[in-house]
TIKEMAR-173791 format. One record per residue (C-alpha): residue in three letters; x, y, z; residue number from 0. Coordinates in Angstrom, 2 decimals, always signed. Each point is the difference from the previous one (the first is absolute). Layout:
BEGIN
 type      px      py      pz seq
  Ala       X       Y       Z NUM
...
***
This chain:
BEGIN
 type      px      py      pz seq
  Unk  -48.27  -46.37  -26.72   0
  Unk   -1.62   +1.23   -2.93   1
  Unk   +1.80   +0.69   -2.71   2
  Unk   -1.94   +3.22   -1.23   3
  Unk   +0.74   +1.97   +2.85   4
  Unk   +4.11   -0.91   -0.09   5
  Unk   -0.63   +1.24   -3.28   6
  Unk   -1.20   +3.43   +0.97   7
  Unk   +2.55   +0.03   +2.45   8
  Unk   +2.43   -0.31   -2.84   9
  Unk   -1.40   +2.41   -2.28  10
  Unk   -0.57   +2.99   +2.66  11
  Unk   +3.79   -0.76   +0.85  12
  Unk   +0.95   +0.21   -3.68  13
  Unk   -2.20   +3.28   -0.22  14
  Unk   +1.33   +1.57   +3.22  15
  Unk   +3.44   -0.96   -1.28  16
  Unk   -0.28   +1.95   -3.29  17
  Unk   -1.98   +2.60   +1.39  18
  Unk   +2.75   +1.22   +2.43  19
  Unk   +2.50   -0.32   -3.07  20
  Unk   +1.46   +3.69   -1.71  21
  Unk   -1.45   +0.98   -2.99  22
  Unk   +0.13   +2.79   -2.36  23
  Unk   -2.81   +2.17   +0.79  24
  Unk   -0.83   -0.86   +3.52  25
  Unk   -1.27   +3.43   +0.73  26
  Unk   -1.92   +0.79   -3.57  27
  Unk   -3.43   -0.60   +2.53  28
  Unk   +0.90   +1.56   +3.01  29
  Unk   +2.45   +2.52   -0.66  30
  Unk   -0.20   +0.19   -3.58  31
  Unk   +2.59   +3.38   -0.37  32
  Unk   +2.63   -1.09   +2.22  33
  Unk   +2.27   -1.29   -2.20  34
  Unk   -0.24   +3.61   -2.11  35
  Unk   +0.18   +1.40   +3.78  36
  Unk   +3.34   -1.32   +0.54  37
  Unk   +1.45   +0.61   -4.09  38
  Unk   -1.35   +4.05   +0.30  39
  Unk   +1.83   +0.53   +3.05  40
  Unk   +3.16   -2.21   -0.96  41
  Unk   +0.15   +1.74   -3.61  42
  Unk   -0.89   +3.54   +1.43  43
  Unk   +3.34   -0.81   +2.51  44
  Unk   +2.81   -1.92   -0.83  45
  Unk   +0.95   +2.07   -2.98  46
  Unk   +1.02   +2.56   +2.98  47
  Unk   +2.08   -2.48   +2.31  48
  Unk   +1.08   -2.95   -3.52  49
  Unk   +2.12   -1.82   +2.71  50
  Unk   -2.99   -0.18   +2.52  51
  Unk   -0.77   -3.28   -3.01  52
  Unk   +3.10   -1.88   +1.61  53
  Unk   -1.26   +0.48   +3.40  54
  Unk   -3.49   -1.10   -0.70  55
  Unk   +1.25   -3.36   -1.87  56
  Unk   +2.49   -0.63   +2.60  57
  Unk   -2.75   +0.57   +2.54  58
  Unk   -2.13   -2.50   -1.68  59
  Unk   +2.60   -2.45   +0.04  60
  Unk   +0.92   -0.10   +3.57  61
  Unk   -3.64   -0.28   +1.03  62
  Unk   -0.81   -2.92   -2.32  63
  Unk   +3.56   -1.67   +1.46  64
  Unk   -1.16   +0.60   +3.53  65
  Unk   -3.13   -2.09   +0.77  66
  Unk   -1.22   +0.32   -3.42  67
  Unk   -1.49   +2.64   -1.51  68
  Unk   -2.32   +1.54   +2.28  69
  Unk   +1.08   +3.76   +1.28  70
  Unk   +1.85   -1.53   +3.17  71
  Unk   +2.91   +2.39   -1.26  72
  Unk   -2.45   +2.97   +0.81  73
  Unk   -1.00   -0.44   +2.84  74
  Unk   +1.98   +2.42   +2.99  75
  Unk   +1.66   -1.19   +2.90  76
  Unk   -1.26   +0.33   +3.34  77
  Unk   +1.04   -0.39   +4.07  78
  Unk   -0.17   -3.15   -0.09  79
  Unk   +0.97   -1.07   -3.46  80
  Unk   +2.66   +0.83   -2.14  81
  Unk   -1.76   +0.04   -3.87  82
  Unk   +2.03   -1.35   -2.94  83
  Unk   +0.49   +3.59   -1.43  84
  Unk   +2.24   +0.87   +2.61  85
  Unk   +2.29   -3.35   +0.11  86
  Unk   +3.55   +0.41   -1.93  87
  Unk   -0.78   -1.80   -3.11  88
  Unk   -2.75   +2.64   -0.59  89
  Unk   +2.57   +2.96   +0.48  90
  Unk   -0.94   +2.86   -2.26  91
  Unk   -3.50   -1.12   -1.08  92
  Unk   -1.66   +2.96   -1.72  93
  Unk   -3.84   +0.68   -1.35  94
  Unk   -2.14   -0.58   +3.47  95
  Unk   -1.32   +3.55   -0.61  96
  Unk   -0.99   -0.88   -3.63  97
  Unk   -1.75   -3.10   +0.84  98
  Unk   -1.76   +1.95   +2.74  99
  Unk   -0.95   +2.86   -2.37 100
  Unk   -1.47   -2.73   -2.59 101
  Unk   -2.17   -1.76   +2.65 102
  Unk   -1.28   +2.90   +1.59 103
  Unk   -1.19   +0.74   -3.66 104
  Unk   -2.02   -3.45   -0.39 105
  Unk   -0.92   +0.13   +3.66 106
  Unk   -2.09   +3.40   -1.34 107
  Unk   -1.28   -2.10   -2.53 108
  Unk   -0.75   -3.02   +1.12 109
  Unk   +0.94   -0.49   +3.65 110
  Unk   +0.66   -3.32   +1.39 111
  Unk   +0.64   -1.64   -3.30 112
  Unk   +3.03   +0.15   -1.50 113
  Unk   +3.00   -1.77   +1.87 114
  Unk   +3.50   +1.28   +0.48 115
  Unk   +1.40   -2.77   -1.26 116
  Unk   -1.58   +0.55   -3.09 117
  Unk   +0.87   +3.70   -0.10 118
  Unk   +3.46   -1.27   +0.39 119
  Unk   -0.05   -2.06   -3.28 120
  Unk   -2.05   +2.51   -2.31 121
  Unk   +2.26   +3.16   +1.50 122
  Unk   +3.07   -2.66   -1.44 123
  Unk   -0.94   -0.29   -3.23 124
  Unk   -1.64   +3.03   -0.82 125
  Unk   +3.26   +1.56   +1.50 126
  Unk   +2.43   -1.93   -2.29 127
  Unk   -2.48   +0.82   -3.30 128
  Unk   +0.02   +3.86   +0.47 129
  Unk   +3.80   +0.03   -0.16 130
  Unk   +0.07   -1.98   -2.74 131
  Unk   +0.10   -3.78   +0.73 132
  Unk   -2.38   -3.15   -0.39 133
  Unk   -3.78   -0.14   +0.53 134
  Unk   -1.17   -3.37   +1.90 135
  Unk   -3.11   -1.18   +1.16 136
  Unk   -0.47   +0.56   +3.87 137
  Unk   -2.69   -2.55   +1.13 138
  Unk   -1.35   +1.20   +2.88 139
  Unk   -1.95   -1.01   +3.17 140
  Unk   +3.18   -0.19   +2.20 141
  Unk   -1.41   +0.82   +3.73 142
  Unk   +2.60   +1.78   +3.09 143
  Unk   +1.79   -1.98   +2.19 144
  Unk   -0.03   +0.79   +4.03 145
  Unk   +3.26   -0.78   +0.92 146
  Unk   +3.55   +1.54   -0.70 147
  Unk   +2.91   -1.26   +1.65 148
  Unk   +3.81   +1.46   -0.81 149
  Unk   +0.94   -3.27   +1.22 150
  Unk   -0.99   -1.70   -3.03 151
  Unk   +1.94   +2.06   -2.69 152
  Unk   +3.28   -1.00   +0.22 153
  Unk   -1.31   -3.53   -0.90 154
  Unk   -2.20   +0.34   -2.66 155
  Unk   +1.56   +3.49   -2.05 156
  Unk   +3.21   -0.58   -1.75 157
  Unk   +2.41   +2.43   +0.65 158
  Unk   +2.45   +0.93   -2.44 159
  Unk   +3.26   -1.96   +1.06 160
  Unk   -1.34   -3.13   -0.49 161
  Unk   +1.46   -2.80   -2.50 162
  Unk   -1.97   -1.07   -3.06 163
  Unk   -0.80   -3.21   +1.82 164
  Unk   -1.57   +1.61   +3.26 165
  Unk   -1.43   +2.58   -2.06 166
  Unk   -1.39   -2.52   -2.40 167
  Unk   -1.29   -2.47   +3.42 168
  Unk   -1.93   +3.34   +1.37 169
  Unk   -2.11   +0.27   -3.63 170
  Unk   -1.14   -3.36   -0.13 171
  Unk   -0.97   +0.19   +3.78 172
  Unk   -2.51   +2.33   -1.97 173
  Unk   -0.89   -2.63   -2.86 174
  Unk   +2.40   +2.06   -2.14 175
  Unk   +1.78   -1.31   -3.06 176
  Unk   +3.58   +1.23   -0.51 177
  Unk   -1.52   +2.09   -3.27 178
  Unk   -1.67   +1.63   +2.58 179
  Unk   +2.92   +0.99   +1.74 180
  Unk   +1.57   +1.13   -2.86 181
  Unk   -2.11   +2.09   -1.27 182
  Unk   -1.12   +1.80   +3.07 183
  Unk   +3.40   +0.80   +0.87 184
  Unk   -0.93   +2.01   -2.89 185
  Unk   -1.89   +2.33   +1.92 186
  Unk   +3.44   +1.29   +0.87 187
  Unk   +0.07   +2.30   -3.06 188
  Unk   -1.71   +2.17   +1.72 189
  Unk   +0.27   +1.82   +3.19 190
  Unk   +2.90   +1.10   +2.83 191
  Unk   +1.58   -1.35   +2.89 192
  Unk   +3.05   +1.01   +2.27 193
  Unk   +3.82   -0.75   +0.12 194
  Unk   -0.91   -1.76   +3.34 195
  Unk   -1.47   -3.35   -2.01 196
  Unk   +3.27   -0.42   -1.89 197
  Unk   +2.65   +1.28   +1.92 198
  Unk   +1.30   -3.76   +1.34 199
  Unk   +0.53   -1.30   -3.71 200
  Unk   +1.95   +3.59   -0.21 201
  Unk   +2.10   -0.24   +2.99 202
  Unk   -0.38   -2.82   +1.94 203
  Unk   -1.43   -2.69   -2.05 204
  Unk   +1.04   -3.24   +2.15 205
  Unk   +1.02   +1.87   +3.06 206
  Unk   +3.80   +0.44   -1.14 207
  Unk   -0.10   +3.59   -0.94 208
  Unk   -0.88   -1.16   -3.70 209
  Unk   -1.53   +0.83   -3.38 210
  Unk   -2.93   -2.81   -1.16 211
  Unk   +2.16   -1.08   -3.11 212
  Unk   -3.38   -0.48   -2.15 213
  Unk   -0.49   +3.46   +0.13 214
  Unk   +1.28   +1.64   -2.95 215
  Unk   +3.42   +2.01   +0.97 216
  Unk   -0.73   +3.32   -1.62 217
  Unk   -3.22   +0.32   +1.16 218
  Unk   +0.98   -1.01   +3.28 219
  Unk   +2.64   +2.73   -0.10 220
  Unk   -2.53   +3.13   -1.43 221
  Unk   -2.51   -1.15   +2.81 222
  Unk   +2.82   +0.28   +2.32 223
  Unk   +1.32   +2.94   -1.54 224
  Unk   -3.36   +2.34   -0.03 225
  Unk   -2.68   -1.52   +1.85 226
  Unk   +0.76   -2.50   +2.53 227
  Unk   +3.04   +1.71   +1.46 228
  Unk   +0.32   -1.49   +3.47 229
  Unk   -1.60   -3.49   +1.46 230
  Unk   -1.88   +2.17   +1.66 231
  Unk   -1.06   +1.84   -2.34 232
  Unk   -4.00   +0.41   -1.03 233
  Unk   -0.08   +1.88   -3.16 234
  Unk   -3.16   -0.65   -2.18 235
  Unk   +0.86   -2.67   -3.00 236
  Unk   -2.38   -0.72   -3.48 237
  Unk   -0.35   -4.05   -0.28 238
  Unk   -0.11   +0.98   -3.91 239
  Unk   +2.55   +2.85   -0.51 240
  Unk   -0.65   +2.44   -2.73 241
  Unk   -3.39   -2.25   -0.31 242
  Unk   -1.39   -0.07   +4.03 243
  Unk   -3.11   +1.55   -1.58 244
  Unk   -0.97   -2.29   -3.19 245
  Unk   -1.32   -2.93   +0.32 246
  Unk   +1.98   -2.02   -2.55 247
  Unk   +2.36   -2.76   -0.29 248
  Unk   +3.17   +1.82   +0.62 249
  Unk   +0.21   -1.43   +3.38 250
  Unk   +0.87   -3.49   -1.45 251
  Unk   +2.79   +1.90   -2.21 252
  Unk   +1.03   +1.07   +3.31 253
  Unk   +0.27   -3.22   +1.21 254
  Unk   +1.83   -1.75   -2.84 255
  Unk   +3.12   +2.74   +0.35 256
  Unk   -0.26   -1.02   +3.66 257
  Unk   -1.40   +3.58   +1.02 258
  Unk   -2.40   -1.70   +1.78 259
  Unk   -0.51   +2.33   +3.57 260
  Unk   -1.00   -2.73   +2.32 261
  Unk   +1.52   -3.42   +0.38 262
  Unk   -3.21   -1.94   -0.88 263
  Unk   +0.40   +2.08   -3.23 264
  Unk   +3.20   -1.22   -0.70 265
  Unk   -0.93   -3.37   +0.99 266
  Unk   -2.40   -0.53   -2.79 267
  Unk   +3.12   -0.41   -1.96 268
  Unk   +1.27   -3.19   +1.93 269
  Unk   -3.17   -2.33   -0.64 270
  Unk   -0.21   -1.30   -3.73 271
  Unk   -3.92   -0.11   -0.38 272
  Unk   -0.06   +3.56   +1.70 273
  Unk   +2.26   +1.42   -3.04 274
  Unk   -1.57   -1.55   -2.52 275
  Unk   -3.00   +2.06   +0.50 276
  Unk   +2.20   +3.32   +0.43 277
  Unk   +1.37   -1.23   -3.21 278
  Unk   -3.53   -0.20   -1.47 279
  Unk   -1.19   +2.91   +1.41 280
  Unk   +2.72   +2.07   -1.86 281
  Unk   +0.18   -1.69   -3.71 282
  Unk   -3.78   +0.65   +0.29 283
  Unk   -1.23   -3.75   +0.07 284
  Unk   -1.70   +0.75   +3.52 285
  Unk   -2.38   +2.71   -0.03 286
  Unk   +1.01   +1.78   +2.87 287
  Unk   -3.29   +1.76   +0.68 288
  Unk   -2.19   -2.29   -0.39 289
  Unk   +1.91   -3.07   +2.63 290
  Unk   +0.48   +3.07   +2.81 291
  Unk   -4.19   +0.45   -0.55 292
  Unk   -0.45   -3.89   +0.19 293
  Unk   +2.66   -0.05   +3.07 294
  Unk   -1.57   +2.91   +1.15 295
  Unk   -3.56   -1.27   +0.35 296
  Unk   +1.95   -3.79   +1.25 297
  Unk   +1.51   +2.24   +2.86 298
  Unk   -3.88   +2.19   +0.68 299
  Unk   -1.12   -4.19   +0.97 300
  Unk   +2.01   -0.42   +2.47 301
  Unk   -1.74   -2.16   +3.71 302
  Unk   -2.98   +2.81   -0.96 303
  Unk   -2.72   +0.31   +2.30 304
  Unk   -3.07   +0.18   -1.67 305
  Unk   -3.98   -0.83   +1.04 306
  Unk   -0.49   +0.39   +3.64 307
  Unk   +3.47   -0.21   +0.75 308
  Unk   +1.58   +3.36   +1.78 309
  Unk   -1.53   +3.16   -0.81 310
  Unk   -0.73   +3.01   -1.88 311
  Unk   +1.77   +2.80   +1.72 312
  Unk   -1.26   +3.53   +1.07 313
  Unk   +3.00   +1.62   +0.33 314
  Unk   +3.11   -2.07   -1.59 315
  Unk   +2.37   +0.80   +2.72 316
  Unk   -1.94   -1.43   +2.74 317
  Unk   -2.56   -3.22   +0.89 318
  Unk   -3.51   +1.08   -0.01 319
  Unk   -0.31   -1.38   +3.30 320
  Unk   +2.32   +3.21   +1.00 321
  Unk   -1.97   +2.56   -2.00 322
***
């Protein structure tokens, strides 16, 4: 065989290769406003609803975790299939409304173009910045996934009882770095969740009618005192007290005095790399902000499907086979 046309063979791979790679500006030719599309609407918005921010990251997060990042965690169950936004470890997922309000926008704009994936990352970020957090790039060029499965949570989203080593096993599953982990656990300074995520480390932490003994005792006692009353009960909880609504680094402060709310929180405190960089992050030698936007853009990466892979979605709740 000649060896001129292996080499074409090689170089159209390379170029098909870096062609279906994210990059910053993928829509400056075909959609050149839809990144300003998607900051006007998130800056006209969240100011309204701040802790709508925590929902959006989280949101982000689960999809990426869940057959990468690719808007699988959109789409809406149906007769035959029960979608990943419906399965347990997905319980209390907010912002479907929001992402649908900023498509339709772009759709009006420039229909057909801009994923829901990648409305998913920029909605993130842009999210985080207007209540006062870190800017990071969002490469984009992420395409949508066709299939959700609730099945396929439970393996691939760690909950929050999980030991540091589990925890840690689930990030590198996702090529990331225990840094990683540690700082975007950080994303728990902002945001709410319910008495029903810590109420075993409250009252019946290894099934003996116990207390989790990490736990520090007199917060234990306040939460059990004035919010979490009962095992049953559901009351609504800040991650950050006092700070649920900042994006700052008093969540590792938290963390250190063992006021961590979730188990993995409190974990980060039992692996000696892990608190070296909560260590750093408070005496100021990590810059906090800038390693959540490098994490941040690490996590937006994740088994993306990009060139002719998937698709660009109508309608982000739904195939556009079913439109």
């Amino acid at each position: 065989m000649s060896s001129i046309p292996l080499l074409v063979f090689v170089l159209l791979g390379l170029l098909s290769s870096s062609q279906a790679q994210l990059r910053l500006g993928f829509y400056d030719h075909s959609c050149p406003q839809a990144e300003s599309i998607v900051q006007v609407f998130v800056k006209e918005h969240i100011p309204n609803a701040p802790p709508l921010a925590a929902a959006l990251l989280r949101l982000h997060f689960h999809d990426c975790f869940v057959r990468g990042c690719d808007a699988s965690l959109l789409l809406n169950s149906t007769k035959d299939n029960q979608a990943e936004k419906d399965s347990q470890a997905d319980m209390g997922m907010r912002g479907f409304d929001f992402i649908d309000a900023v498509k339709s926008k772009l759709e009006e704009a420039c229909p057909g173009v801009v994923s829901c994936a990648d409305v998913v990352a920029l909605v993130a970020r842009d999210a985080v910045v207007v209540i006062g957090g870190p800017y990071w790039n969002v490469p984009t060029g992420r395409r949508d996934g066709t299939v959700s499965l609730a099945s396929e949570t439970l393996n691939n989203i760690p909950p929050p009882t999980l030991s540091f080593s589990d925890l840690k096993d689930s990030f590198v599953k996702k090529n990331l770095s225990v840094k990683d982990l540690v700082i975007l656990s950080g994303a728990h300074t902002i945001g709410i969740t319910s008495c029903d995520f810590v109420t075993k480390r409250l009252y019946n932490f290894t099934g003996k009618g116990d207390q989790d003994p990490s736990l520090d005792k007199f917060y234990a006692a306040n939460l059990k005192k004035y919010k979490c009353k009962t095992p049953a009960d559901k009351t609504i909880l800040e991650m950050d007290p006092g700070s649920f609504t900042t994006f700052d680094t008093h969540y590792y402060t938290n963390v250190v005095k063992r006021r961590g709310l979730f188990t993995t929180d409190g974990s980060l405190l039992t692996d000696s790399t892990a608190r070296s960089y909560i260590d750093g992050i408070l005496n100021g030698s990590i810059d906090f902000f800038k390693e959540f936007g490098l994490s941040m853009e690490k996590m937006g990466r994740i088994e993306v499907k990009t060139g002719t892979e998937g698709e660009i979605r109508k309608v982000c709740g739904v195939v556009n086979s079913s439109n």
